[in-house]
Structures are given as structure tokens and as C-alpha cells.
N, C-alpha and C positions, 0 to 999 in steps of 0.2 A: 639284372643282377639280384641273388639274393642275401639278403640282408644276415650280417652275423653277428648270430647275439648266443652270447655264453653268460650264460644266469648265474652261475657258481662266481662268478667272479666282478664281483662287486666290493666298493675300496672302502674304507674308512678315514675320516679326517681326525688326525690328534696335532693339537701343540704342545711343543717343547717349549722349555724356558726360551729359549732362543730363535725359534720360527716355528711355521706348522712344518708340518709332515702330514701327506697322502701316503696310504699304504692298501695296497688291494695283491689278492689271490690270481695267481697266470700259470698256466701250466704245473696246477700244483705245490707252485712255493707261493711264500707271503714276499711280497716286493715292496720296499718304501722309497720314497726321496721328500727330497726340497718341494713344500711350494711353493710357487713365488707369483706374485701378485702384487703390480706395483700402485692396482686401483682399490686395494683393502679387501679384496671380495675372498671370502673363505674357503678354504677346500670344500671342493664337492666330500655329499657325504655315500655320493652314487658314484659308481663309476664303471663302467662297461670298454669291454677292448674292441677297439672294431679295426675294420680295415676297409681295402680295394671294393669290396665285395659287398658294404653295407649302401644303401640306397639313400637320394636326398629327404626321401620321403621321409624314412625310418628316421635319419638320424637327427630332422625336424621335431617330429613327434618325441622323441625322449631327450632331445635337450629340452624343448618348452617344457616340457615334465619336472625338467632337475635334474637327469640322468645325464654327465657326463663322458663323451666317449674319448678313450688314450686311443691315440692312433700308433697303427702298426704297421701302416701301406705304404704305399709311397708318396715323397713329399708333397708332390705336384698335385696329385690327385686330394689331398689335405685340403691347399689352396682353391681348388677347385668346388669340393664339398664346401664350404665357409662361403663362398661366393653363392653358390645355390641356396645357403642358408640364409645368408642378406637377402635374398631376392624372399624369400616365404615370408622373412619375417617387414619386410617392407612394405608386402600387399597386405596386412594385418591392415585395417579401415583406422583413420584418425577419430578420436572423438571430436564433433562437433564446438565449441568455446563459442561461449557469447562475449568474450573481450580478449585482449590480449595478454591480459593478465592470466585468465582461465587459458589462454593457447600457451603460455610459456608454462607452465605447469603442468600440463596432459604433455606438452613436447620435451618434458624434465622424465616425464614417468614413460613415456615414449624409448627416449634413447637410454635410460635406464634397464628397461626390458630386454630392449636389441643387446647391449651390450651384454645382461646375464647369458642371454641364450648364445648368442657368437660366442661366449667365452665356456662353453660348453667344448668347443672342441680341442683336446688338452692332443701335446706332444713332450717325449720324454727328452733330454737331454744329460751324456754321463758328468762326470765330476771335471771335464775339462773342455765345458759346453760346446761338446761335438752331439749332434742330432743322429741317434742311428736309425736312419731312413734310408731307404733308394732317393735319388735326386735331393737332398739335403742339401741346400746351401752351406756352406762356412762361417758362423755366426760368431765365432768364438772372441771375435774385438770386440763387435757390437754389443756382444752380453759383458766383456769385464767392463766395456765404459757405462752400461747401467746397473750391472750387479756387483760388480768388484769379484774378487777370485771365487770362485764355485764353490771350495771346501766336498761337496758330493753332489749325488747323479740329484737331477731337479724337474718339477715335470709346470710346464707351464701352459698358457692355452696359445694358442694358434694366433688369434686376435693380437694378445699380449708382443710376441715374439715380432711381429706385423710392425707396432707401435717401437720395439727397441731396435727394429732394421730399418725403417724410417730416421729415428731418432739419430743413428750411426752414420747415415747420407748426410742427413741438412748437417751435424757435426764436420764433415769432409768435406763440403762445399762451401757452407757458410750463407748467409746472408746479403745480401748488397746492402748497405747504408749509404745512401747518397751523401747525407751528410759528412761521410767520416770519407771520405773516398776509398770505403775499403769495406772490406768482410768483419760483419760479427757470427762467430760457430757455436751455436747455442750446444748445451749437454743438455744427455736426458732427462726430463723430469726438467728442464728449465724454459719459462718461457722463452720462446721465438719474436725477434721484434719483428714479425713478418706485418702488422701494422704500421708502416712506416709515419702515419702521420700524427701519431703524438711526439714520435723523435724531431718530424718537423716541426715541429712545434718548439721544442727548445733549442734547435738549430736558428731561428728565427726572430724568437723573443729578445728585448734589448737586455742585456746585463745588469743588474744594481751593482755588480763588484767583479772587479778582476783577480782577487786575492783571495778566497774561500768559498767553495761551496760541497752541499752535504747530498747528496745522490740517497733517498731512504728504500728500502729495498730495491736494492742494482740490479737482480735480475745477470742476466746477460754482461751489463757492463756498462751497458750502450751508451744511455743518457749523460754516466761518467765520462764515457770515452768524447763524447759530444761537446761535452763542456771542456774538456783538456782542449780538443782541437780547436775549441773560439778561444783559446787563450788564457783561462782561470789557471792559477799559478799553482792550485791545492784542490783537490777534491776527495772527499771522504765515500764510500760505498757500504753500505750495509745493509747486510740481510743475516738471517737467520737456518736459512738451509744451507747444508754443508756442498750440495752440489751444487746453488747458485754461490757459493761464496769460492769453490774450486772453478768454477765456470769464468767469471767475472774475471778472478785474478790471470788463467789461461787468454781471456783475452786481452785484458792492458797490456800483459807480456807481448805478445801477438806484435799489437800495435808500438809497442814501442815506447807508453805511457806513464811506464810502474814510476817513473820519478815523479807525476804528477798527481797521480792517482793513488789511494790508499784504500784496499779491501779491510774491512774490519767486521767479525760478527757483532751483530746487537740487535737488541727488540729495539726497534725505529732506527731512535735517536742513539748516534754517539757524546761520547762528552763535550760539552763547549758549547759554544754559537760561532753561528755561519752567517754572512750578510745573504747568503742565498741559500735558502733549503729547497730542493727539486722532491717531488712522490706523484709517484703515476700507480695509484694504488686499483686492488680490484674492483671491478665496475659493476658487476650483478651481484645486491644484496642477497644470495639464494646459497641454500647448504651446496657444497661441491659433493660429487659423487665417486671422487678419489683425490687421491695426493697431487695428481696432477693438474685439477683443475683448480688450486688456489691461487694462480694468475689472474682469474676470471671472476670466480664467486669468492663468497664472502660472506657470512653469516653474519645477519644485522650491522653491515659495513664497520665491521671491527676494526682494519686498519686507516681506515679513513678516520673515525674519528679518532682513534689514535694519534694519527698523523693532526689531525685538525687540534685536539687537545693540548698537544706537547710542543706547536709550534711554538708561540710565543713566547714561554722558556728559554728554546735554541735560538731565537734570532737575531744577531745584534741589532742595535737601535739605528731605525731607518731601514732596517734590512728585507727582503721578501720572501716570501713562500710561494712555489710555485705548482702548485696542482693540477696535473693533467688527470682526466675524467669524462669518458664519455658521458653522453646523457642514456643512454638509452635503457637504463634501470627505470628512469622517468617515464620515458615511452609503453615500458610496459607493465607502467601503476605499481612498481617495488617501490620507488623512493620521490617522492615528490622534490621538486625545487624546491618548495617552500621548506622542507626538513634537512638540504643543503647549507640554505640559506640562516635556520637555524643553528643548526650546528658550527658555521662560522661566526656568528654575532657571540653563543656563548660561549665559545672560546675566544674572546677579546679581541680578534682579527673584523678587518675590516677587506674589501674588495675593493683592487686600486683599479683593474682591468682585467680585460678576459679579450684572450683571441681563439676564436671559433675557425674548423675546420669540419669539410666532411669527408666521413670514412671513403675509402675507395675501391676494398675490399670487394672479393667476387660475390659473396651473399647478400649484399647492396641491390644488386641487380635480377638474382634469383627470386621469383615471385612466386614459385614451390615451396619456397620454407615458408611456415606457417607463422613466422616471425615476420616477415616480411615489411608490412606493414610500419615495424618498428624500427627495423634495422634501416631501413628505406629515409625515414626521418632525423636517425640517429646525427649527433655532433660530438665533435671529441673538442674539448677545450681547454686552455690554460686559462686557469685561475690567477693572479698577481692576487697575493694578500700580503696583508702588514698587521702591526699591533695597534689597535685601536688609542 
């Protein structure tokens, strides 16, 4: 096949008050839309039409360039080109790392990379996110439960669209929580308890009280909903994203909860004390490299110590905090124990006990990822603290 490339027609990126706008030359008119980008990444400021007829090779070489291509072909064949596109950009050679420290870092700028150049390959969608392709899927729930109504035509990347069809399944299936004998349906953009073993964790732990407890970023819901089911007579949830706090409360509803459970927005803490404050906060001190990954990273463990600072404040006297936390920031030389271990002393908390667990997770066992080593060692734990 050969490759089609129309040189006059290359797009420009502007923002409006209110979002960007991609706008490029096609058959002699100027065309604009929406773009939407739920990883922060900018409109290309290239942008090329291709279709059936352009080659993996071609469309290799001008994504890694910065040259994004709008598809015009058919859908299948889209999926198809993005597939041969992961394969080029996966034989790229790892850099070498003398620790693990240096391997999580080359594998930050790693998947960094892959992810610009995959998201090279852009599809349009009109103002009532119908895909006008041959073979197109139906997408049009998947996009209002992560974009909310259209307003106009939008052009997103292929990758992108990938991650909110994904997101619309696990939402329609849901999760199995053993603990809860039932389904949690994460929304997009909200963490997945698909780690089940921090939730065991406080499925399992003994209670300081039957009568209050504070869930600090709910997430999901889950750990709320966890504690309703042992019994706590009140539980508080909060978070600060508007989809985990629509998420959360879709699922106590769900379950059958909401008299038990109270969604609330706030930074950490709500008002009062709790004899039990629960946070399972992000685990990798490291910048995230979207919106989506601030379940995980955490830039110099902001809401840890947050969370670590503000306990004593919330907790009535005699009462505990419970922090679930992997190690494995430790494993890979971001955050020593010992700066843990700080950080609870001056915050006036003392350590009553701690129950350890290991991940169970499929990258556990994968000795391809270049992490390996870490993840392999990794413990997820409950912290008990108190006021000193």
C-alpha cells in the first residue's frame, strides 16, 4: 500500500476560554472541534489525514516525529494500525539502569513516550459522539459517562477512546469484592479496587469502634462500603474529585448503604473526630503523567502526609488511624522507612501495629517488567496509629 500524505493539510492547536480546539485544512475548508484529552496532553500542532492506504511504517515515522495522523478509513483497520504501532514502539531497546531507582525512571520516560506517539493516532467524532467511520462501534454511553454531553464535533486519539471503552465495561460489570459479597462499578477517571488486598485488609482488622468512622479519599466507595458491612453505624467518605464523589455515592446507592454511609466533598478531613479514620493513600512518591494516574503517584507524598499531619486533630481520644500503604516506593529507593517512620513521630502518632500482606496481582509474577525485582518484594500494610 501506499502511503497518503497531503501536505497542505496540516492543523493547528488553539484554546478557548473553555477547552482547546484542533482546527486543520481538508478538502479545501478549515474544520475545527473539541479536543479532549483526559491525560492533559495538548493538541498536536501537526496534523495529517490519512487513511486505509497509509503504511505502519509511514505512520511510525511521523507520529515519532510529532506528526499526528486524523483517521479517515475504516475503524477496524485504525485498531489495527495502533496495534502495529505498539509493536515498533516496543522494540525501541530499554536503557540499561544500575538500580532500581534509575529502572523506575527510564520506565516513567519509557511509557511516557509510547503513550505520546500511540496517541498520535487521532479519530473524529460529531457533536453526538457518533464516530463517522465504516465499522465504528457505538460509543456514545461510554463517552457521556466520561465526558458528560458533547456540546460539538470532538476529535480524540484512538488510544484515548481505547481507555473510555474499557472504562464503560469494568463500569457494567463491576468488580467482585469478596469482602462485600457483591460488586463495586468504578467510573472513569476513578480508581479500580481491582487490588483486592488492601480492602482485605480492613475487612480483617479488629475495630476500635462500632459507632464512627471517616473513609479519606473513598475512591470507589469501597473501603466505606466495607466498613458498613462489619457493622459501623456511620461512616463519612471524602474526596475531592467530582467523579469519585458521583462514583462512591452510585455505589452505596447500589449496595443499599446510603443510611449508613455519607459522601461528602473535602480536602482529607471532614468536620469532627472519628474513633477510626481509614486512608489508603497514593503509593509512588513520583509526578503522575495524567489526571488519571493520581490513585498511584503523588508528588513528594502530598496526601500522606496530609493525611499523617491532620490525623491527630480528627481522632477522638483512644481512637485510631488506619493506613493502608504499600512499600514498594521503598523498594524502589523513592521513600525510605525511615522518612515514614518520620513523618509519624512528628506528627504526634505513635504505631500500635501493622498487618502486612502480599500483593497478588499479575505483575508480581511477570519478570519482563523491568520493575520486577520490586514489585516481587513489594507489601501492602495496615498501619494502626494513635496519638502519642
Amino acid at each position: 500500500m501506499s502511503s497518503h500524505v497531503q501536505a497542505n493539510q496540516e492543523a493547528t492547536a488553539v484554546t478557548s476560554s473553555a477547552h482547546a480546539v484542533i482546527c486543520w485544512e481538508e478538502s479545501g475548508q478549515t474544520h475545527c472541534a473539541r479536543w479532549r484529552s483526559e491525560s492533559g496532553t495538548p493538541a498536536p500542532k501537526k496534523v495529517q489525514i490519512a487513511d486505509d492506504r497509509m503504511t505502519a511504517d509511514t505512520a511510525y515515522r511521523l507520529a515519532s516525529e510529532g506528526t499526528a495522523l486524523l483517521w479517515r478509513g475504516d475503524f477496524q483497520n485504525a485498531r489495527q494500525l495502533l496495534q502495529a504501532l505498539a509493536r515498533r514502539t516496543d522494540r525501541k531497546p530499554r536503557k540499561p539502569a544500575a538500580s532500581l531507582t534509575e529502572a523506575f525512571h527510564f520506565n516513567r520516560q519509557a511509557q511516557s513516550q509510547r503513550a505520546r506517539t500511540l496517541g498520535m493516532l487521532l479519530l473524529p467524532c460529531d457533536e453526538h459522539y457518533v464516530i463517522p467511520l465504516r465499522r465504528a462501534p457505538d460509543v456514545q454511553v461510554a463517552c457521556l459517562e466520561a465526558y458528560g454531553p458533547a456540546e460539538m464535533a470532538s476529535v480524540f486519539s484512538l488510544r484515548e477512546l481505547q481507555g473510555v471503552i474499557g472504562a464503560h465495561e469494568w463500569r457494567k460489570k463491576g468488580v467482585e469484592i469478596a469482602a462485600l459479597d457483591d460488586r463495586i462499578h468504578p467510573h472513569y477517571g476513578v480508581f479500580s479496587p481491582i487490588r483486592g488486598e488492601y480492602v482485605d485488609l480492613v475487612a480483617q482488622e479488629t475495630l476500635p469502634s462500632m459507632k464512627l468512622a471517616f473513609d479519606i479519599g473513598t475512591g470507589t466507595g469501597v473501603l466505606a462500603a466495607v466498613l458498613a458491612k462489619r457493622g459501623v453505624k456511620h461512616i463519612v467518605g471524602t474526596d475531592q474529585e467530582a467523579r469519585s464523589l458521583a462514583c462512591a455515592h452510585e455505589n452505596i446507592e447500589r449496595l443499599g448503604l446510603q443510611k449508613q454511609v455519607e459522601i461528602v466533598e473535602a480536602n482529607l478531613f471532614p468536620e469532627g473526630r472519628a474513633p477510626l479514620i481509614v486512608c489508603n493513600p497514593p503509593w509512588v512518591p513520583a509526578r503522575a503523567n495524567s489526571p488519571l494516574e493520581h490513585a498511584v503517584y503523588d508528588p513528594d507524598s502530598r496526601m500522606l502526609r496530609g493525611f499523617l499531619a491532620g490525623l491527630a486533630a480528627h481522632l477522638e481520644p483512644r481512637g485510631e488511624g488506619w493506613l493502608i500503604l504499600s512499600d514498594l516506593a521503598e523498594h524502589l529507593g523513592l521513600r525510605p522507612r525511615a522518612e515514614l517512620l518520620a513523618l509519624i513521630e512528628a506528627a504526634g502518632l505513635k504505631v500500635l501495629g501493622r498487618r502486612d500482606v502480599k500483593p497478588h496481582h499479575p505483575r508480581v509474577a511477570d519478570q519482563a517488567d523491568p520493575l520486577h525485582a520490586a514489585r516481587a518484594a513489594e507489601v501492602t500494610s495496615l498501619w494502626r496509629l494513635a496519638v502519642r
